[in-house]
C-alpha positions as CSV (number, residue, x, y, z in Angstrom):
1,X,59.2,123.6,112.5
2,X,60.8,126.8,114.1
3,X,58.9,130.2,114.1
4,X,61.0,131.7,111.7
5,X,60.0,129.2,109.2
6,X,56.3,129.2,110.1
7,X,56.3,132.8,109.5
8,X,57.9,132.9,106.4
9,X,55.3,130.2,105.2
10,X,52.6,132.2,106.3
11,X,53.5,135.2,104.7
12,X,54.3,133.6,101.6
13,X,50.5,131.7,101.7
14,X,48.9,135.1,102.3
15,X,51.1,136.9,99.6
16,X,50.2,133.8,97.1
17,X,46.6,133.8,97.7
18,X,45.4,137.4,98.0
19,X,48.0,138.6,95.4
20,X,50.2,136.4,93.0
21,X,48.1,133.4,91.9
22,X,45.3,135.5,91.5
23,X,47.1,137.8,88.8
24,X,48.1,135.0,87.1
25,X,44.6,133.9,86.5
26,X,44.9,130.9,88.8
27,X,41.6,129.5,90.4
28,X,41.0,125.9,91.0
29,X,37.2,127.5,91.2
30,X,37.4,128.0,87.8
31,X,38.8,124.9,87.1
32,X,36.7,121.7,85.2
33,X,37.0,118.6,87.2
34,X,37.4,118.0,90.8
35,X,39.1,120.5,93.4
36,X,42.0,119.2,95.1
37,X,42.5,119.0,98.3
38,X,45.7,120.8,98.6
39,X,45.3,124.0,96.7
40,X,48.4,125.4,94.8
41,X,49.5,128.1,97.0
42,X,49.5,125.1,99.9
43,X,51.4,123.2,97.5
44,X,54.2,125.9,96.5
45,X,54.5,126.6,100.3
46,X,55.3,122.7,101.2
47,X,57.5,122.8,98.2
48,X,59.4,125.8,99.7
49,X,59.4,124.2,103.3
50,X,60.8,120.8,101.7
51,X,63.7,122.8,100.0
52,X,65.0,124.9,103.3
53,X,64.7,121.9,105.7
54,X,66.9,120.0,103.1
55,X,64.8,117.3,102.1
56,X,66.0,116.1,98.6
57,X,64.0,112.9,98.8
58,X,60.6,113.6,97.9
59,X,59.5,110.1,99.7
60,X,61.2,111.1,103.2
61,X,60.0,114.5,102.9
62,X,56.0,113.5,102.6
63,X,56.6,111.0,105.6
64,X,57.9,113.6,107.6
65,X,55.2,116.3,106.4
66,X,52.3,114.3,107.0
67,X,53.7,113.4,110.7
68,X,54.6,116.9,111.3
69,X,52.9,119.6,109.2
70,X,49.5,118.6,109.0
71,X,48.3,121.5,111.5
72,X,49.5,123.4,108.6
73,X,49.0,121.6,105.5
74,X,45.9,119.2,106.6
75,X,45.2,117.2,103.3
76,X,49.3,116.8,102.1
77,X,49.1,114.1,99.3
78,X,51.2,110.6,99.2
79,X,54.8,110.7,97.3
80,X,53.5,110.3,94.1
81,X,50.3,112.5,94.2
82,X,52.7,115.6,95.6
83,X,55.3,114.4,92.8
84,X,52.7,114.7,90.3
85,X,51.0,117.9,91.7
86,X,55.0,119.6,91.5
87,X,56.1,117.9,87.9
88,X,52.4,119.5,86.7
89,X,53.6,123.2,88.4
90,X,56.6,123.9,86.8
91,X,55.5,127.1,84.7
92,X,53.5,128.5,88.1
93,X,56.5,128.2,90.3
94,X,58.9,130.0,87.6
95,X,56.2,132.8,87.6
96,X,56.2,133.5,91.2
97,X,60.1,133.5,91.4
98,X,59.5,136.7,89.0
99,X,56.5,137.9,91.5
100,X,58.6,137.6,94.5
101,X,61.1,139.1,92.5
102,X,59.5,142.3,91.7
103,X,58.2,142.8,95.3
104,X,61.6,143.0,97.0
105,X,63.5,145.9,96.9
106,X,66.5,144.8,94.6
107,X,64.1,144.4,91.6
108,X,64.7,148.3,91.5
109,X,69.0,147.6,91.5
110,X,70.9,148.4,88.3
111,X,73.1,145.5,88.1
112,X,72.5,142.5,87.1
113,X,74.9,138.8,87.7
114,X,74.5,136.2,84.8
115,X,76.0,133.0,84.8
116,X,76.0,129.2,84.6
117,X,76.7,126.3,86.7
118,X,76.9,122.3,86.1
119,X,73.6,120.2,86.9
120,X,74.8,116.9,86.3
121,X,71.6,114.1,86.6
122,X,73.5,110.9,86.3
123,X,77.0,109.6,87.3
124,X,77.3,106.1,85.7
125,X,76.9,105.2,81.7
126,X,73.9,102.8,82.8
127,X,72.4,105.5,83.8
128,X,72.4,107.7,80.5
129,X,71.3,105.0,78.2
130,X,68.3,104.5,79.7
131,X,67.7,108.1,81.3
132,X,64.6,109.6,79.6
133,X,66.8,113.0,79.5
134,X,68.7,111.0,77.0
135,X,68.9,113.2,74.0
136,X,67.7,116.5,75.9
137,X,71.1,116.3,78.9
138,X,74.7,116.0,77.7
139,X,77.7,115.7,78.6
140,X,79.7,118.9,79.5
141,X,82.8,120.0,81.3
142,X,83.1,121.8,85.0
143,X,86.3,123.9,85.0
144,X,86.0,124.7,88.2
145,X,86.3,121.4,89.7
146,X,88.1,120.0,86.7
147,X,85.5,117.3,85.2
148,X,83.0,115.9,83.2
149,X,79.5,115.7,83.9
150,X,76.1,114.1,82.3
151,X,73.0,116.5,82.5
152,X,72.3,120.1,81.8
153,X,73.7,123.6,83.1
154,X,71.7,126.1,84.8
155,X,71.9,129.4,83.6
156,X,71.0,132.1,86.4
157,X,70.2,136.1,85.7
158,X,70.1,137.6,89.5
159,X,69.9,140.7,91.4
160,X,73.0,141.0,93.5
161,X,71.7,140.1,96.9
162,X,70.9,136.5,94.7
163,X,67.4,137.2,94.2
164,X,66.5,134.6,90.9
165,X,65.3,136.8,88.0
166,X,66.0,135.1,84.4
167,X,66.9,131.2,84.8
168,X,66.6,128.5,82.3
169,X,68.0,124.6,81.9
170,X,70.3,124.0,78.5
171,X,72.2,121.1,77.3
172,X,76.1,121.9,78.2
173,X,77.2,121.1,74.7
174,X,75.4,124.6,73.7
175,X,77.3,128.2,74.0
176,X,76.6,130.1,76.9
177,X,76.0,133.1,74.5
178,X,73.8,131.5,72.6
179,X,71.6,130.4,75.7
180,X,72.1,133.5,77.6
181,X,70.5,135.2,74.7
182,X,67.6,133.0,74.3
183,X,66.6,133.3,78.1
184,X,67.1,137.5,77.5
185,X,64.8,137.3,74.0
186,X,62.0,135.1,75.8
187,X,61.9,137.6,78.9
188,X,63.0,140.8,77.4
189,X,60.3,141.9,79.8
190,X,62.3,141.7,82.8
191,X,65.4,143.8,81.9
192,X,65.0,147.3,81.8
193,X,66.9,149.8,79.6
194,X,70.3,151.1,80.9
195,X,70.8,148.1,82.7
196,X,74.1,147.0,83.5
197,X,74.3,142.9,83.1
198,X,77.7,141.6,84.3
199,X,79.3,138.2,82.7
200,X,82.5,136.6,82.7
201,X,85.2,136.0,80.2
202,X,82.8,132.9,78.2
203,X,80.2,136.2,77.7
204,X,82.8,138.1,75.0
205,X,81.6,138.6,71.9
206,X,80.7,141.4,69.4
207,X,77.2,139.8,68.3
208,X,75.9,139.2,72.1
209,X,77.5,142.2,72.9
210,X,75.5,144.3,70.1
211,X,72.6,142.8,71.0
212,X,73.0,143.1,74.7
213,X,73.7,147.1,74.1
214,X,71.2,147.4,70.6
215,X,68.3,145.0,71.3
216,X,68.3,145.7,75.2
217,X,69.1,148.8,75.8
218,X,71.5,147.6,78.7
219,X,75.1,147.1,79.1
220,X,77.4,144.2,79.2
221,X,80.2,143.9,81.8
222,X,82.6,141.2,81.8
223,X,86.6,140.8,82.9
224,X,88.8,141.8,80.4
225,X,90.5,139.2,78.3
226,X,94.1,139.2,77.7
227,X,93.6,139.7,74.2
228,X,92.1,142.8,73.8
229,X,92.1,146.4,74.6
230,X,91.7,147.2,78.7
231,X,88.0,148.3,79.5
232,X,87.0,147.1,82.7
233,X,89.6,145.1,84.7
234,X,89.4,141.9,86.5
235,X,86.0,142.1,88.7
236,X,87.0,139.4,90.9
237,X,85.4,140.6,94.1
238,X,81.8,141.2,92.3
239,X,82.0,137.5,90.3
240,X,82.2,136.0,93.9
241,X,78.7,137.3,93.9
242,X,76.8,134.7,92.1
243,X,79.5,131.9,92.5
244,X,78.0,132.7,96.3
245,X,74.3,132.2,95.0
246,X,75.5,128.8,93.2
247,X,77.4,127.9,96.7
248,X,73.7,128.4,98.4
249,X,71.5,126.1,95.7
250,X,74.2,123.4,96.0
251,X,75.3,123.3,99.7
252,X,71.8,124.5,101.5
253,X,69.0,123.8,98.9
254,X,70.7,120.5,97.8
255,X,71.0,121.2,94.1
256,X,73.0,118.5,92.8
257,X,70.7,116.1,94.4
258,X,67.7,117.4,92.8
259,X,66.6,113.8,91.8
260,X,64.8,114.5,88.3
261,X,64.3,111.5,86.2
262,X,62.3,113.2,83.4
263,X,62.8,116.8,81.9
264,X,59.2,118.2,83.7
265,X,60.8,116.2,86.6
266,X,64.3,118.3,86.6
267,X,62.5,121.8,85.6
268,X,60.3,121.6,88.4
269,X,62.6,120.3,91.5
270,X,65.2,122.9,90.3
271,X,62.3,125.6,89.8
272,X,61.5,124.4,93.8
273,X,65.0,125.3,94.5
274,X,65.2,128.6,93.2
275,X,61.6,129.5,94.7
276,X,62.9,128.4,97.8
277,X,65.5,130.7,97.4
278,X,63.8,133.3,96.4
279,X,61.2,133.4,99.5
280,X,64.3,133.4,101.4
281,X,65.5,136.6,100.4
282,X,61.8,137.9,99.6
283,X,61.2,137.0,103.4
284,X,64.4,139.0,104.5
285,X,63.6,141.8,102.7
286,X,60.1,142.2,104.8
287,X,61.9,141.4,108.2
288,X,65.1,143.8,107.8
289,X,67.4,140.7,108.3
290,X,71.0,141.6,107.6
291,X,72.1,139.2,105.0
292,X,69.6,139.1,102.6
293,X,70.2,135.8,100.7
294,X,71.3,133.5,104.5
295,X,68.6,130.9,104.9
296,X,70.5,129.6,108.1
297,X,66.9,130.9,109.8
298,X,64.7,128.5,108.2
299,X,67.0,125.2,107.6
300,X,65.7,123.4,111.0
C-alpha cells in the first residue's frame, strides 16, 4: 500500500473513532452480544481501501487484504463474514458520506449538481428472472450510450468539487422528478435556504420547481428547453461537472461492476463507492491537493 493511501486510512480511522461514529451513537461497548473483532470504523476503512485499489470482487479483495494489510487491519474476516459485516452497514456508511461531507470546505458552497446515471445489475434475461432485485430493478433506457439496461439508476446531489451529499437507488421506470423530490423531502436537512440546485432539461417542471423554490427555500437551475421562454441558457460547461463525478464512480471506483445480488447487497457496495469517494476528496481537502475529487494518489 503506498503512503498516500496509508495516510488517508489513518486519518479517516482517527476522524471515525474520536468523532463520527461516536455522534452517531455507535459503540460495539454498548452493544448485546459478542464484540467483533474488526470494529466498524476498521471495517469502513477496508471498505474504502477495497474501493480505491479497484477491487470489485469482494473474494480477491479479502485474499489480498489478509496477505497484505494485516499490519493494519489484524483480525480482517473471510469473504463472507466481511460481506455480511458491509451488507449489515449500509445506513452507517450513508451517514458518514454526510459527516465527511460537512467537514470539507465545499459543504459551505452555494451550488449544488443533481443528477442520475444507469446502474444496470444484470445483462442476460436468465439473469432477471431469478435476480432477487426482481420486482425492486427495472428496465430503463441510457441516452447517453443509446441502450437499455436491467437494474436501478443512481441519483446523486453533490457539491461541485463531487463531494456526495444527497444520493439514493430508484427503479429507472420512475420520473427523475418524482425521485429527486423524495431524496430532497427525506433530507431536507441537508439543503440550506437560498441554495441554488442545478439540473438538466428531465428536471423542468412547475410542481418540482414550486417546491424546489416554496418548500426549500432554494433555487432550481436547469438548461433552457426550446419550448419556453429564455432564462438561463445552455450550461454546458457546468453539467460536465457531475457527468465528471459519474466518469470517476464508473472508471476508477468500478461502479458498474458493483456485484450486488440482493437490494442490502447493491445499497451497500454502491454506498462503499461513494464513501470511497468521498474520503478522497475529504482527504484532499486536509492536504491542499490541487484537484480535489483525483483519486489517481490512492489507486496503487
Amino acid at each position: 500500500m503506498n503512503p498516500e493511501l496509508n495516510t488517508l486510512l489513518t486519518t479517516l480511522y482517527v476522524l471515525l473513532t474520536d468523532r463520527v461514529l461516536p455522534d452517531l451513537g455507535v459503540s460495539r461497548d454498548r452493544r448485546p452480544g459478542r464484540k467483533p473483532s474488526l470494529s466498524d470504523a476498521e471495517l469502513l476503512c477496508l471498505a474504502v481501501a477495497q474501493q480505491l485499489l479497484g477491487y470489485s470482487s469482494e473474494t480477491r479483495w479479502i485474499r489480498y487484504a489478509r496477505t497484505h494489510l494485516t499490519g493494519m487491519f489484524p483480525s480482517i474476516p473471510q469473504q463472507p463474514g466481511y460481506n455480511k459485516r458491509l451488507r449489515a452497514a449500509g445506513t452507517l456508511i450513508s451517514a458518514t458520506i454526510t459527516a465527511l461531507a460537512k467537514d470539507t470546505p465545499s459543504w459551505h458552497d452555494v451550488l449544488r449538481l443533481v443528477d442520475s446515471t444507469p446502474l444496470p445489475c444484470g445483462m442476460s434475461r436468465e439473469t432477471v428472472k431469478r435476480s432477487d432485485l426482481s420486482g425492486h430493478a427495472g428496465y430503463g433506457y441510457c441516452a447517453s450510450h443509446s441502450r437499455y439496461f436491467w437494474g436501478f439508476r443512481l441519483y446523486l446531489i453533490s457539491t461541485p468539487d463531487g463531494m456526495p451529499v444527497i444520493w439514493g437507488l430508484a427503479n429507472p421506470k420512475i420520473g427523475e422528478r418524482e425521485v429527486t423530490q423524495a431524496l430532497l423531502e427525506k433530507d431536507h436537512h441537508l439543503v440550506r435556504a437560498g441554495q441554488v440546485i442545478l439540473g438538466d432539461k428531465g428536471f423542468a417542471g412547475k410542481d418540482f420547481e414550486r417546491f424546489i423554490t416554496e418548500d426549500l427555500g432554494a433555487h432550481l437551475i436547469r438548461p433552457d428547453r426550446k419550448d419556453e421562454k429564455p432564462r438561463f441558457g445552455k450550461l454546458g460547461g457546468i453539467r460536465q461537472w457531475i457527468e465528471s463525478v459519474f466518469d470517476t464512480l464508473k472508471g476508477q471506483l468500478t461502479l458498474e461492476q458493483h456485484g450486488g445480488r440482493t437490494t442490502e447487497g447493491v445499497y451497500a457496495r454502491v454506498a462503499a463507492r461513494l464513501l470511497a469517494l468521498a474520503a478522497g476528496i475529504w482527504h484532499n481537502w486536509l492536504t491542499g491537493a490541487p484537484r480535489k475529487r483525483s483519486l489517481i494518489a490512492y489507486d496503487h
